[in-house]
N, CA, C and O of each residue as an XYZ file, in Angstrom:
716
protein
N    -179.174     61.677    -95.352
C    -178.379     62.831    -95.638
C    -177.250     63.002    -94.621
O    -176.149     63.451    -94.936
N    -177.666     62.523    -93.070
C    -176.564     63.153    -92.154
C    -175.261     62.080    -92.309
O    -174.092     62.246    -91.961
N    -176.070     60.617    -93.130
C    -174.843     59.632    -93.027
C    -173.926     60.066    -94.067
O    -172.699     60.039    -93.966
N    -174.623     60.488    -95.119
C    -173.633     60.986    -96.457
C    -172.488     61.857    -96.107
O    -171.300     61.646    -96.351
N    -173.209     63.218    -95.287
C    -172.124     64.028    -94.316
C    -170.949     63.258    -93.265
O    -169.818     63.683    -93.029
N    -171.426     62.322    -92.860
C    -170.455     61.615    -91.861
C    -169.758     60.848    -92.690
O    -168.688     60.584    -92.141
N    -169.847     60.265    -93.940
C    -169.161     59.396    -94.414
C    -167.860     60.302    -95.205
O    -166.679     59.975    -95.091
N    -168.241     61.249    -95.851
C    -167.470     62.124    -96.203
C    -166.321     63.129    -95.585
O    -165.234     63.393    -96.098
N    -166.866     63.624    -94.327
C    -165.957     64.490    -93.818
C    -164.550     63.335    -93.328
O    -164.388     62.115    -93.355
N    -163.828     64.385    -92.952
C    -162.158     64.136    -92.718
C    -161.863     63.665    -91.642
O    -160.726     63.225    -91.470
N    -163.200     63.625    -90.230
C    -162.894     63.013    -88.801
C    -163.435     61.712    -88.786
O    -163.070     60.744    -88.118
N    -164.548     61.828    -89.781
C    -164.967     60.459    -89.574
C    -164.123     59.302    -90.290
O    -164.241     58.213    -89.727
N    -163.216     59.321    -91.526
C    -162.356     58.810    -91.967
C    -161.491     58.614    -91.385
O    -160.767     57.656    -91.656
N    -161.260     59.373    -90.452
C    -160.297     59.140    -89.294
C    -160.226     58.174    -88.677
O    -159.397     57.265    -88.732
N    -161.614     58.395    -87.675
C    -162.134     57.145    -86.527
C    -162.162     55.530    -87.308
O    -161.960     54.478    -86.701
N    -162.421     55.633    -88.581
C    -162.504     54.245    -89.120
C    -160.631     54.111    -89.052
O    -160.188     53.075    -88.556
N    -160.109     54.664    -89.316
C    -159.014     54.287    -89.556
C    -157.987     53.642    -88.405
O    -156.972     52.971    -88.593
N    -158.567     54.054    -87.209
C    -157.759     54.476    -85.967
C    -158.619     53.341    -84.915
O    -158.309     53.165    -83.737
N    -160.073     52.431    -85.826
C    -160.543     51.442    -85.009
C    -159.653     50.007    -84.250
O    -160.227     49.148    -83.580
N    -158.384     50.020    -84.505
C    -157.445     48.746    -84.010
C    -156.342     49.422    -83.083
O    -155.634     48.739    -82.343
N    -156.262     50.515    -83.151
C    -155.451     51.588    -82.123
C    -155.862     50.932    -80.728
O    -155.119     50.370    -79.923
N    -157.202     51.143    -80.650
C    -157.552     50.521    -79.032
C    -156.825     49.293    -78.821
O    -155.950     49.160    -77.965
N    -157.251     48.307    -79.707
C    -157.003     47.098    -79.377
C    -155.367     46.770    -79.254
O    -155.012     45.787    -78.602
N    -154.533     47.507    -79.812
C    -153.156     47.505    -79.750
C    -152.611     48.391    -78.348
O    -151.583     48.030    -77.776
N    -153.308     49.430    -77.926
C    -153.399     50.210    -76.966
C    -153.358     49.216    -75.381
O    -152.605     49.269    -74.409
N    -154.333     48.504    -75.655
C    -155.118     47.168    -74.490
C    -154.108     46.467    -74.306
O    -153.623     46.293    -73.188
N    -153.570     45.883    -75.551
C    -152.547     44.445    -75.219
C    -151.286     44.913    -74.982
O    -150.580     44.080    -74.413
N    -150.550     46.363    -75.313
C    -149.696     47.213    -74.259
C    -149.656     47.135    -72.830
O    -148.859     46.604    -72.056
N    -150.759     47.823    -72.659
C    -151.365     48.146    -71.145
C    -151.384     46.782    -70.431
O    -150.645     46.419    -69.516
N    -152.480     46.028    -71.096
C    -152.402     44.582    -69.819
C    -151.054     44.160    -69.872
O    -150.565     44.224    -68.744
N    -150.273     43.765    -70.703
C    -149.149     43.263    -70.747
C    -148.094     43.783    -69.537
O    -147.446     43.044    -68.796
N    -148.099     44.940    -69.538
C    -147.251     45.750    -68.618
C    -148.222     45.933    -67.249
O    -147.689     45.845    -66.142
N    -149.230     46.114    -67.333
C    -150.089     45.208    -66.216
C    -150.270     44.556    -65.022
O    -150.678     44.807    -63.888
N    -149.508     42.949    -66.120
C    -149.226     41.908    -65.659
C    -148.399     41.785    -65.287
O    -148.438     41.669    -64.062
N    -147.230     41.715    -65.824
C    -146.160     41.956    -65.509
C    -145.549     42.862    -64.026
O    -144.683     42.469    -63.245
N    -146.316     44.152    -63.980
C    -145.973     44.586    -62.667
C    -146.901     44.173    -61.502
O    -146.597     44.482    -60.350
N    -148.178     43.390    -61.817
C    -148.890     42.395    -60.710
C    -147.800     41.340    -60.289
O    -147.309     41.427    -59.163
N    -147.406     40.350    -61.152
C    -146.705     39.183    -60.825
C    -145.530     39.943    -59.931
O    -145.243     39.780    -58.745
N    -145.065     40.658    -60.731
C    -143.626     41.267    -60.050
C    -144.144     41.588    -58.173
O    -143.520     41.185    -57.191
N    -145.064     42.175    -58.168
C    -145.344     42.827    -56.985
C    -145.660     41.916    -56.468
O    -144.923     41.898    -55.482
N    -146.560     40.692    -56.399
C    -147.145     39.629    -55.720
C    -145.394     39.046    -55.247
O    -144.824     39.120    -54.158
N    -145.079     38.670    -56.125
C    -143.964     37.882    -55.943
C    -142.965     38.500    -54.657
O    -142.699     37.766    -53.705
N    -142.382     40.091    -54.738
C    -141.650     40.539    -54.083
C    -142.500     40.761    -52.821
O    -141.861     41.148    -51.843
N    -143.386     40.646    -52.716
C    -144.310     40.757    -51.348
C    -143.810     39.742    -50.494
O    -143.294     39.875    -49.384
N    -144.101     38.358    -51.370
C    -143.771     37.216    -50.533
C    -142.497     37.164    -50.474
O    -142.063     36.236    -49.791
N    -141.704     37.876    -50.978
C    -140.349     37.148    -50.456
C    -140.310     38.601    -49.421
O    -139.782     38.387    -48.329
N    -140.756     39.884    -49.627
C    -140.783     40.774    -48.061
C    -141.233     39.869    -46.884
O    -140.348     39.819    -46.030
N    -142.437     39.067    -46.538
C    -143.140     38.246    -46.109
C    -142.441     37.540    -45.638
O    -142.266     37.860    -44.463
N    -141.692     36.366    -46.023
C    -140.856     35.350    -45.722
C    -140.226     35.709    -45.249
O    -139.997     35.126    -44.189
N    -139.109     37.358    -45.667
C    -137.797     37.612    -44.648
C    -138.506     38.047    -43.730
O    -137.844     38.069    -42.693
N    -139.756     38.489    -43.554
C    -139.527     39.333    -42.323
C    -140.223     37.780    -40.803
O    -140.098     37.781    -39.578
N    -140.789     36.897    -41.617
C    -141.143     35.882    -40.921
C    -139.509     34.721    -40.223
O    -139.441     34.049    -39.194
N    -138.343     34.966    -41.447
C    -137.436     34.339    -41.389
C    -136.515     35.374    -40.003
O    -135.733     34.808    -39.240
N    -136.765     36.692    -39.920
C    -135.949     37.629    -38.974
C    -136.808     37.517    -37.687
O    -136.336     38.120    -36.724
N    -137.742     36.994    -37.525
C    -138.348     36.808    -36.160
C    -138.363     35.239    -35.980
O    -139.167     34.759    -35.180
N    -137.573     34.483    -36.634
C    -137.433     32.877    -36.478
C    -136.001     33.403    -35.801
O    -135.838     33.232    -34.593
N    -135.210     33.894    -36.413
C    -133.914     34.011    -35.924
C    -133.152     34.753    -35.102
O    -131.980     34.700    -34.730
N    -134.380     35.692    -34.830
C    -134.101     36.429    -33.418
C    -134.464     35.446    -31.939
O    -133.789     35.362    -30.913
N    -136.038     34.637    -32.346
C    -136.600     33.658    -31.082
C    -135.502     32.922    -31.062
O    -134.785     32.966    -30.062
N    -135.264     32.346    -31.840
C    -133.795     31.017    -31.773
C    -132.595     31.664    -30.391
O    -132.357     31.229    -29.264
N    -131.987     33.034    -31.273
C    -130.824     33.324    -30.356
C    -131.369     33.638    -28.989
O    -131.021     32.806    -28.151
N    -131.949     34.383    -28.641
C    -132.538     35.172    -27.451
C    -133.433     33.463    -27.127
O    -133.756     33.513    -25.940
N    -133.850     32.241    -27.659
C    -134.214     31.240    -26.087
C    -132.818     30.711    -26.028
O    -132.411     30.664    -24.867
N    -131.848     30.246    -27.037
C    -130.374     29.987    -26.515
C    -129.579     30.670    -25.820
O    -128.884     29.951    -25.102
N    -129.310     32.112    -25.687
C    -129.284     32.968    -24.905
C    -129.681     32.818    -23.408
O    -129.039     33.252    -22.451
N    -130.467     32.354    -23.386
C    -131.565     32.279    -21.852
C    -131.225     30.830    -21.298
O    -131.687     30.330    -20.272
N    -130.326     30.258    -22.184
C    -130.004     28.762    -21.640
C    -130.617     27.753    -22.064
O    -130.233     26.723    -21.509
N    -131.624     27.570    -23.017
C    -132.084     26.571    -24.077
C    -130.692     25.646    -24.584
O    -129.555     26.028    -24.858
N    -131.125     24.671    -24.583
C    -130.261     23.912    -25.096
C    -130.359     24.287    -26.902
O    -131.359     24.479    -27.594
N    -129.012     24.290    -27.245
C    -129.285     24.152    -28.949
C    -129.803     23.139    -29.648
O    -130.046     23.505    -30.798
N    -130.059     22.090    -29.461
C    -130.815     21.597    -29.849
C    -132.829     21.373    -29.725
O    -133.605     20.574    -30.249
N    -132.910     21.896    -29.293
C    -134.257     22.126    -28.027
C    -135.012     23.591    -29.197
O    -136.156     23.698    -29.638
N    -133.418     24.793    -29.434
C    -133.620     25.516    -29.368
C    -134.533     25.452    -30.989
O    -135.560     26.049    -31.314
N    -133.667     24.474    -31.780
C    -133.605     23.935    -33.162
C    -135.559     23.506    -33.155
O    -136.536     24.116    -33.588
N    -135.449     22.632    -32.680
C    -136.929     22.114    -32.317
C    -138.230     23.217    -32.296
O    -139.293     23.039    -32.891
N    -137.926     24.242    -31.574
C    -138.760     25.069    -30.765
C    -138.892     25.806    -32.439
O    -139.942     25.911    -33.073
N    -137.755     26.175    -32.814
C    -138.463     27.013    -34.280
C    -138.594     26.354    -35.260
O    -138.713     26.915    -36.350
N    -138.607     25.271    -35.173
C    -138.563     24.034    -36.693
C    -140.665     24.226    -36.411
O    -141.415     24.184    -37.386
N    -141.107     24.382    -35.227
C    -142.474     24.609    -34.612
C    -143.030     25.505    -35.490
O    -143.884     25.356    -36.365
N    -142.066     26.982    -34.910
C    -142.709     28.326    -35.083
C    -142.504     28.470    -36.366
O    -143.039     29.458    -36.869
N    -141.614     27.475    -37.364
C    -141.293     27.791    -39.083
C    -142.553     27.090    -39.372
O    -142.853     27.277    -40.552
N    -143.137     26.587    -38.948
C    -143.798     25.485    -39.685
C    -144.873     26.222    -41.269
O    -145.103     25.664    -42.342
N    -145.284     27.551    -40.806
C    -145.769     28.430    -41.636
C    -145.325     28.794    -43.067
O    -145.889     29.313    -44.031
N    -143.704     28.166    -42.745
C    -142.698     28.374    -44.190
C    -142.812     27.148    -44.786
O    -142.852     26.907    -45.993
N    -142.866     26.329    -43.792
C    -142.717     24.774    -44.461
C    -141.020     24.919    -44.179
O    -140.419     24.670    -45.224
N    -140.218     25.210    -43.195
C    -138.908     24.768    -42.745
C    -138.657     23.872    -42.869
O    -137.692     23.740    -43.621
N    -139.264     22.546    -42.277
C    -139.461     21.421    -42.263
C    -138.673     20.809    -43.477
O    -137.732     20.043    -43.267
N    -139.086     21.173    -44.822
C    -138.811     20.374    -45.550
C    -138.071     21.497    -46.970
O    -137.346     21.106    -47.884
N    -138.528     22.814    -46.737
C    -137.969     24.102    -47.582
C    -136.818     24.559    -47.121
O    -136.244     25.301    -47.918
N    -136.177     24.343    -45.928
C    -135.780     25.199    -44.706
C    -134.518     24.552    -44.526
O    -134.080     23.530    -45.053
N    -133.986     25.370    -43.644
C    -132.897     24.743    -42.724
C    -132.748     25.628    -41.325
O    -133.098     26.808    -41.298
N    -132.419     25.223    -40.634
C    -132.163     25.946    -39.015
C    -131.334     25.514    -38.644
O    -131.247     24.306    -38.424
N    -130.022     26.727    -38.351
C    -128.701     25.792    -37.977
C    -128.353     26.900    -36.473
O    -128.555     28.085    -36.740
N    -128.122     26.772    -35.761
C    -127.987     27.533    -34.252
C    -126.379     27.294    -33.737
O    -125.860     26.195    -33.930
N    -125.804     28.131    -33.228
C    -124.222     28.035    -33.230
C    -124.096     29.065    -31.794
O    -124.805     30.066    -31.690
N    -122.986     28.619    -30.606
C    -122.524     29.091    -30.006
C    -121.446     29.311    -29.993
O    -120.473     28.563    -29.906
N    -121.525     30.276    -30.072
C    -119.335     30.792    -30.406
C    -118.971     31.487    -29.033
O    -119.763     31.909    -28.191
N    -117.582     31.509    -29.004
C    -116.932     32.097    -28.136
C    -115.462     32.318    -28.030
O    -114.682     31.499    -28.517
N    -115.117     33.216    -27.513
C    -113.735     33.992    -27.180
C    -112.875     32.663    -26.706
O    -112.967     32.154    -25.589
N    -112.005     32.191    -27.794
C    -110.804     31.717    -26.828
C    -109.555     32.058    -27.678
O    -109.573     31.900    -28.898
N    -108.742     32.411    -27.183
C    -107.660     33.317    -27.326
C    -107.574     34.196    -28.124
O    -106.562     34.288    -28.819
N    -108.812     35.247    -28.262
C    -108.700     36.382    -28.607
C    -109.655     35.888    -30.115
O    -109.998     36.724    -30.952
N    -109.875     34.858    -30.198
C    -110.472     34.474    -31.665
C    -111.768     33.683    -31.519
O    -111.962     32.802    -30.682
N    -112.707     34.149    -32.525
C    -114.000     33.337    -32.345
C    -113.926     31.804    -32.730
O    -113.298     31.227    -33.618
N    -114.880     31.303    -31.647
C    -114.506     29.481    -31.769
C    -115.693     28.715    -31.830
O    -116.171     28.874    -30.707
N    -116.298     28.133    -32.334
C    -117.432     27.338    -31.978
C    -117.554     26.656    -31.269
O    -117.295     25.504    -31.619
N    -117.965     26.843    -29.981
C    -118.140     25.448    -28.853
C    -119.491     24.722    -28.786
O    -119.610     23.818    -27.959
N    -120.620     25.071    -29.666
C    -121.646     24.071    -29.832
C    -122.359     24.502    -31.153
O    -122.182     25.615    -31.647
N    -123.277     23.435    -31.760
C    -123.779     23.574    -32.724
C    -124.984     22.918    -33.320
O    -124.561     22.170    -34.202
N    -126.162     22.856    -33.257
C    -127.200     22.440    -33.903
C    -127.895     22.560    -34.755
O    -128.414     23.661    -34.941
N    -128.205     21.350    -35.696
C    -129.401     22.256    -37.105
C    -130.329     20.972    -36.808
O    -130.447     20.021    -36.036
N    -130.868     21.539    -37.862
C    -133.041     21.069    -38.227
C    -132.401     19.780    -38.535
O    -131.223     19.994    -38.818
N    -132.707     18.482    -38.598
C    -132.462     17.155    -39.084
C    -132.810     16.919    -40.641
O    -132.182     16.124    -41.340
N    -133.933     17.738    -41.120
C    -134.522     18.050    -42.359
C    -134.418     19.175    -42.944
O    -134.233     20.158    -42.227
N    -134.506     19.351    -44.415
C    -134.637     20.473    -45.076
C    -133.732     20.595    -45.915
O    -132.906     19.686    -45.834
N    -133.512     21.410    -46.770
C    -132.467     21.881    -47.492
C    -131.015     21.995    -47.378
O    -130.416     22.877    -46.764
N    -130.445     20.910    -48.101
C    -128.771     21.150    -47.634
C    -127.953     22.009    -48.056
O    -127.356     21.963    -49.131
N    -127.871     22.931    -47.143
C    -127.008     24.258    -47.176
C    -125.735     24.358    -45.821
O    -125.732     23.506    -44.932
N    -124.775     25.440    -45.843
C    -124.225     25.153    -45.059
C    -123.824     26.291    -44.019
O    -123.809     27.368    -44.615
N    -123.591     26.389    -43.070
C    -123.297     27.772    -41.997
C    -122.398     28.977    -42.516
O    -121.233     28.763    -42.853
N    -122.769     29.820    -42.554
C    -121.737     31.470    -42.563
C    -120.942     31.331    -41.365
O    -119.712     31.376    -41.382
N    -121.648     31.160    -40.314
C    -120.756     31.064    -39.406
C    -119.194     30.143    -39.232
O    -118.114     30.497    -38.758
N    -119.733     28.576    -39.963
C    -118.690     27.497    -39.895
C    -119.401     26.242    -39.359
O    -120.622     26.209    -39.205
N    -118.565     25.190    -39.074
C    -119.214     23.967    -38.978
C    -118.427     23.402    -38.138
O    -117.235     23.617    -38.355
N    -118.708     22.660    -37.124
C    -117.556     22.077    -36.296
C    -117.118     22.202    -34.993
O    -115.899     22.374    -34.962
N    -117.583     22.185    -34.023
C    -117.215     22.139    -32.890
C    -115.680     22.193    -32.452
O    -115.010     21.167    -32.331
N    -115.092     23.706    -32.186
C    -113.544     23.100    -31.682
C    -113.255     24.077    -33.335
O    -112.109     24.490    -33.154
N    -113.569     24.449    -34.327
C    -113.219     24.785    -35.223
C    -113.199     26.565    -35.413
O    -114.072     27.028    -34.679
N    -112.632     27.412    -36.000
C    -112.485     28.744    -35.580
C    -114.379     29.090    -36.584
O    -114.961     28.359    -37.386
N    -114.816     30.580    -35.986
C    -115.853     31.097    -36.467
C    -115.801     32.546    -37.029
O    -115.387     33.620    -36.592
N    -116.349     32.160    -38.097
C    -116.793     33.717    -39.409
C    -117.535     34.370    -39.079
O    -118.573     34.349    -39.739
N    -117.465     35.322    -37.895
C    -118.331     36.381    -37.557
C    -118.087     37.868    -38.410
O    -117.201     38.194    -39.200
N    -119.007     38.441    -38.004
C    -118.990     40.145    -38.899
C    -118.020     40.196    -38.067
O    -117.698     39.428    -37.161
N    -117.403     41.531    -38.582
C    -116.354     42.895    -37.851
C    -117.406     43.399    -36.743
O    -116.805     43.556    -35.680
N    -118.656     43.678    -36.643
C    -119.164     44.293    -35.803
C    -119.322     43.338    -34.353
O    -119.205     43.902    -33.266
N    -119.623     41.700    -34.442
C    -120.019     41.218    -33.461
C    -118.100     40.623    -33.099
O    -118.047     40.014    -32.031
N    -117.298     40.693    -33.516
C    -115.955     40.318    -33.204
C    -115.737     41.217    -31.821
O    -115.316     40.908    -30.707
N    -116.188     42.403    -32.361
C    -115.849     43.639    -31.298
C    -116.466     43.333    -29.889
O    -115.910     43.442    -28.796
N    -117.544     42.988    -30.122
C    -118.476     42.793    -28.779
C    -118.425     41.653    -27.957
O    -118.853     41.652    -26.803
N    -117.671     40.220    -28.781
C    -117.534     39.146    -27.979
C    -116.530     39.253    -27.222
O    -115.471     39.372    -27.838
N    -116.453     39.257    -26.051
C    -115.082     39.370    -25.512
C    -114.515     37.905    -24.729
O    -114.845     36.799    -25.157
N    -113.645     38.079    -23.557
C    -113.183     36.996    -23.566
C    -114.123     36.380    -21.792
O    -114.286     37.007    -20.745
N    -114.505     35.058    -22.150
C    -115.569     34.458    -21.214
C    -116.794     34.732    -21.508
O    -117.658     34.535    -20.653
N    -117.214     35.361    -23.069
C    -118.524     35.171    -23.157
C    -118.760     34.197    -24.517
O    -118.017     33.556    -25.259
N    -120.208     34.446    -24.425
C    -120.700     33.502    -25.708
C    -121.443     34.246    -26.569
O    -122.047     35.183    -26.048
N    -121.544     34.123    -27.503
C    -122.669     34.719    -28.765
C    -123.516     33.258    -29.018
O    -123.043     32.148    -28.778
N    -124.941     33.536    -29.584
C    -126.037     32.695    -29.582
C    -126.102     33.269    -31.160
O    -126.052     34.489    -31.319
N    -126.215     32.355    -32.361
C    -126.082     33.012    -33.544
C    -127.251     31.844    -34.318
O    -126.928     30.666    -34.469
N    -128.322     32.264    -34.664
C    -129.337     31.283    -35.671
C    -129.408     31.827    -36.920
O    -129.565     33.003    -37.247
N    -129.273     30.817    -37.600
C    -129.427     30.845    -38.947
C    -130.031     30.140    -40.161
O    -129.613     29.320    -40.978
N    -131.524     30.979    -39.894
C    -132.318     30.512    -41.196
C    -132.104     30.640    -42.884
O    -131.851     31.655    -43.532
N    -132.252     29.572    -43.248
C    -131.991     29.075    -44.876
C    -133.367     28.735    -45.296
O    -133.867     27.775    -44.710
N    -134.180     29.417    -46.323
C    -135.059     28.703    -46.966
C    -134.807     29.260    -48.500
O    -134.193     30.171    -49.054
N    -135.623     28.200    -48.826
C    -135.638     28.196    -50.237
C    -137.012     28.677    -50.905
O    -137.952     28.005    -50.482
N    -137.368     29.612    -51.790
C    -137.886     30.522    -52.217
C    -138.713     30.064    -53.723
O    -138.181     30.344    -54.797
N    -140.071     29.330    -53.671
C    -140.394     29.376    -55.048
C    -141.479     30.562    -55.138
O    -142.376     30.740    -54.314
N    -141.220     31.405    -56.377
C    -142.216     32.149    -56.718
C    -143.581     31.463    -57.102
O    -143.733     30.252    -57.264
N    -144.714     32.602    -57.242
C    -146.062     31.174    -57.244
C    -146.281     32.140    -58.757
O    -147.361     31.834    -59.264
N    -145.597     33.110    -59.500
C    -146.078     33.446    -60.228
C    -145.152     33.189    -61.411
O    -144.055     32.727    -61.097
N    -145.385     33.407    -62.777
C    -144.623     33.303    -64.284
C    -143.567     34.395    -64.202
O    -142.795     34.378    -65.161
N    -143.364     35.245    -63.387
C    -142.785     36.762    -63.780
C    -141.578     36.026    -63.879
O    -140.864     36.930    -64.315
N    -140.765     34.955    -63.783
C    -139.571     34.500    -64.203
C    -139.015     34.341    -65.814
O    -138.063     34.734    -66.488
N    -140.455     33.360    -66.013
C    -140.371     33.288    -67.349
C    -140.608     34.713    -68.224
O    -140.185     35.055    -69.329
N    -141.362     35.305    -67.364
C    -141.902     36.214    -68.128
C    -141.269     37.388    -69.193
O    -141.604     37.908    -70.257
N    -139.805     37.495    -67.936
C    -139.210     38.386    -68.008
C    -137.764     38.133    -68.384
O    -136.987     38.972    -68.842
N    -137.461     36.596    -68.073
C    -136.549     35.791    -68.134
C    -135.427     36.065    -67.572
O    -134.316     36.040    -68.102
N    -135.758     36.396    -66.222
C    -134.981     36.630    -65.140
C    -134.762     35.076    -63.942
O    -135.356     34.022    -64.169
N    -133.967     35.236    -62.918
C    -134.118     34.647    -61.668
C    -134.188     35.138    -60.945
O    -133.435     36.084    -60.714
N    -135.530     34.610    -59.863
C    -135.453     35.263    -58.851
C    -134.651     34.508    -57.771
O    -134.787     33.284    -57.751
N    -133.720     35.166    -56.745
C    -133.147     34.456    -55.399
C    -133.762     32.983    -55.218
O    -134.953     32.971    -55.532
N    -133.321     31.869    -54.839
C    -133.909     30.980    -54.504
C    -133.519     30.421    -53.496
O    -134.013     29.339    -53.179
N    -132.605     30.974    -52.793
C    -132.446     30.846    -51.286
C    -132.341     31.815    -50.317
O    -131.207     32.065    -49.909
N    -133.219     32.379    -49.888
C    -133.237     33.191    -48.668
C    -132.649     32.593    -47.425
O    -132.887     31.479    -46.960
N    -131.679     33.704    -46.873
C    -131.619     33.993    -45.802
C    -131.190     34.931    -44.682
O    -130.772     36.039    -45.017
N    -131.240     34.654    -43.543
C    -131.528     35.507    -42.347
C    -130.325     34.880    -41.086
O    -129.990     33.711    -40.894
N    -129.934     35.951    -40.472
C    -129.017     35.586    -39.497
C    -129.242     37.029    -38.262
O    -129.388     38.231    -38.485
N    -129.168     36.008    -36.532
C    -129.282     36.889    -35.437
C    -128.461     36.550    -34.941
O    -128.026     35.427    -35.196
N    -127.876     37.345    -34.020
C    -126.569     37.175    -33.020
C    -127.110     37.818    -31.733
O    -127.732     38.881    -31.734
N    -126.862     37.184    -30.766
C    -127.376     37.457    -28.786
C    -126.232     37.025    -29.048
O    -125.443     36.774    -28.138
């Protein structure tokens, strides 16, 4: 008798009707989900990397700074990258500039022997003029030097959110310090 009542009334006709709602409800939800997992995993590691790439390129300037040779200096964080895989993802290029006649100049220059071929913000060339900000132009004056490192890596996501979304993400990070 109570099934006859349930089969009849107007809520229970309902619930039969409304049984694939969930399941359309679910594949919404995970979908969007997923999507903001991958997204978040992904932008973590590239937070991760810069902030690992801004303490590669602060040690660089500040031991050249202190009188490290630039090449030495190259070495010493090709070490401390090793966590990125520099080595072979990477690049490390280290530049001493300086004031001669009122204009920035490069008087030395070293990079990683390996890694990714990319090329200096600063410039290339010993004896050749240098692309500094407006802010560090101000501060170099004349008889000093600036110590300037500059990490390049290259960036693979470990997740689909590319395809997913059919976007690109950055695939070359980088980071620059000036002493």
């Amino acid at each position: 008798m109570i099934k006859r009542l349930m089969k009849g009334s107007a809520w229970a006709k309902r619930l039969e009707d409304e049984r694939g709602a969930a399941l359309v409800e679910l594949a919404l939800c995970l979908s969007l989900l997923l999507t903001m997992t991958f997204g978040l995993i992904d932008f973590s590691l590239i937070i991760f990397d810069k902030q690992e790439m801004s303490g590669i390129t602060r040690q660089g300037s500040d031991l050249a700074s202190r009188g490290t040779s630039l090449t030495d200096t190259v070495t010493a964080l090709g070490t401390q990258g090793e966590s990125l895989n520099i080595g072979t993802k990477g690049r490390i290029i280290v530049t001493a500039v300086a004031d001669v006649n009122k204009k920035p100049q490069i008087v030395d220059q070293a990079e990683s022997p390996t890694g990714i071929s990319v090329s200096s913000a600063i410039g290339t060339g010993v004896g050749n003029p240098a692309s500094m900000p407006p802010s560090a132009n101000t501060v170099l004056q004349d008889g000093q030097t600036i110590y300037v490192t500059e990490v390049f890596y290259s960036y693979t996501p470990i997740t689909p959110i590319q395809k997913l979304l059919k976007i690109s993400l950055t695939s070359t990070l980088y980071e620059a310090a000036y002493f």
